[in-house]
C-alpha positions, 0 to 999 in steps of 0.5 A: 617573815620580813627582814625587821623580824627580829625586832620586838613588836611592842615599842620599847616605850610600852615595855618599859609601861607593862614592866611597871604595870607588872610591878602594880599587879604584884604590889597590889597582892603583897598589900594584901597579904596574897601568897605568890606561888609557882606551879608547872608549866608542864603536865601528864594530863590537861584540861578537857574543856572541849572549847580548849586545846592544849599545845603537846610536846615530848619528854622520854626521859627518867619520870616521863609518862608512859605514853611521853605525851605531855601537856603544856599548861591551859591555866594553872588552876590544877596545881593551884587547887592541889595546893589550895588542898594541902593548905596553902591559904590565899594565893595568887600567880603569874605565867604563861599558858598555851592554847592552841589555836587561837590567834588574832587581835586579841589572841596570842597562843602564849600570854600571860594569866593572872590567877588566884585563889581566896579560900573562904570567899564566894565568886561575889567577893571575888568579883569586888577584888577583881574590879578593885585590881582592875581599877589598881592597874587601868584606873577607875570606873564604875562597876556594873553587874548583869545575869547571864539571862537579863543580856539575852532577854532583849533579843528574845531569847530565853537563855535557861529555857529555849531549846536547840531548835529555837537558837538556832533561829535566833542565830540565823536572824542575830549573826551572819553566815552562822555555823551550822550544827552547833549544840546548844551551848555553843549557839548561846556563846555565838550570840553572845561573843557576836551580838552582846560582848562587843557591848559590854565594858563600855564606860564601865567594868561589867560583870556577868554571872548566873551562868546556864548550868550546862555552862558552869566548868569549874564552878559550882551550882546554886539549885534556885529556878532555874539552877545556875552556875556561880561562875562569872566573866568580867569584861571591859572594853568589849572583851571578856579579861576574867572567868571566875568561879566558886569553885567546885569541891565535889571530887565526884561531880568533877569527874562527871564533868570531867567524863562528859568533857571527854564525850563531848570531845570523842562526839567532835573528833577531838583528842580525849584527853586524860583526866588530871587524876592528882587534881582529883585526889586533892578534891577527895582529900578537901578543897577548901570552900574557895573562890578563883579566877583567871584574868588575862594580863595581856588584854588588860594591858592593853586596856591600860596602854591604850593598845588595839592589838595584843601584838601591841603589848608583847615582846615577839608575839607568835610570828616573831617567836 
């Protein structure tokens, strides 16, 4: 820690820039009649995505858990989905959630998330507002759209069909000193995080969608040949801003994947984490056919400001917390 440490990383210029910019994104949903809600930051149970780790902290006081343990938010998308149930309608947030973990040009363990949620829509309507909130908030572009399938294809690779033993062929000759003992998903976001992303959003605001089933978290699956997940990832500048779903409404699938995380998990020597039963019961009681996405204001912002490093663009960003 250096004695300058105390003063904030972004300039006062570009805090004045993201306050303005804050104002734009709340204008562009107060035009369009979006409710903005607030939700916890706090939970007794977490996401159990297995490429996420929450950040736990204590609370032994009247209402704690029994275990104290508690979870600081990954996103807010549980409590967001229990209101979309109770039949909040349209609705949007800002906060700030925590991963842990992940720390680098443009990774804070706590930034800001933009999410919402528009019942009766699908992720194709969703991916229009998105780009037009982009747009709103960076500027126009154009727009493009690719599947999952059609930005492997020209490196040989069949991204529904080729199995484990193939991928990892493919990643010895597309990445350098790649990790060894990857499953097949994760080979796939290897190459895709290393050999195809840094491409994309360049000249244009890119969208990919018909995500491998095996993929699809959140969201729901169309049963075409192959099936594919009606997810998508928006990216601009070589980074992915947004993953959007067609949300799953099914309470039963859900727990599957719930359960298949906390297998995945154990397989790795990862905290099981507990499934968020409240979340569960709202799907039991009907989530309405609804479409959402989080999009990380942080990285848009710096699109906006013409930043290289999310440091950038944040007040006291971890070393400075």
């Amino acid at each position: 820690m250096t004695d300058e440490a105390w003063r904030p990383a972004a300039s006062l210029e570009t805090l004045y820039a993201r306050s303005r910019l804050l104002d734009a994104v709340r204008g562009f949903f107060r035009e369009r009649g979006v409710l903005e809600v607030e939700t916890p930051m706090l939970s007794a149970a977490a996401a159990t995505d297995p490429n996420l780790e929450p950040l736990v902290t204590c609370y032994d006081g009247p209402g704690a858990p029994p275990d104290g343990r508690m979870y600081l938010h990954t996103s807010p998308e549980f409590p967001m989905k229990r209101l979309l149930a109770a039949g909040s309608g349209a609705i949007w947030q800002m906060t700030r959630v925590f991963r842990g973990g992940e720390r680098g040009v443009r990774h804070n363990p706590e930034f800001t998330m933009l999410e919402w949620y528009r019942p009766g829509w699908d992720h194709w309507a969703l991916m229009d507002e998105v780009a037009a909130l982009v747009h709103h908030v960076a500027g126009p572009q154009p727009v493009r759209f690719h599947t999952y399938a059609e930005l492997f294809a020209p490196l040989g690779i069949d991204a529904h069909g080729d199995d484990t033993a193939r991928l990892e062929a493919a990643a010895d000759r597309l990445v350098v000193a790649p990790p060894q003992g990857l499953d097949r998903e994760a080979l796939l976001d290897l190459i895709l995080s290393h050999c195809i992303a840094p491409n994309l959003g360049r000249g244009a605001l890119d969208f990919v969608h018909d995500f491998p089933v095996a993929q699809a978290a959140l969201a729901r699956i169309r049963p075409v040949d192959p099936p594919v997940a009606e997810r998508f990832e928006c990216y601009l500048q070589g980074m992915e801003i947004a993953n959007g779903f067609h949300e799953l409404s099914d309470a039963g699938e859900q727990r599957r994947r719930f359960a298949a995380d906390q297998d995945k998990r154990r397989d790795r020597g990862q905290s099981v984490l507990p499934m968020d039963e409240n979340l569960l019961a709202a799907l039991q009681a009907g989530l309405p056919d609804c479409a959402g996405v989080a999009l990380g204001l942080d990285r848009l912002f710096m699109v906006a400001l013409g930043a290289a490093h999310i440091d950038e663009v944040l007040a006291f960003p971890l070393e400075r917390a």
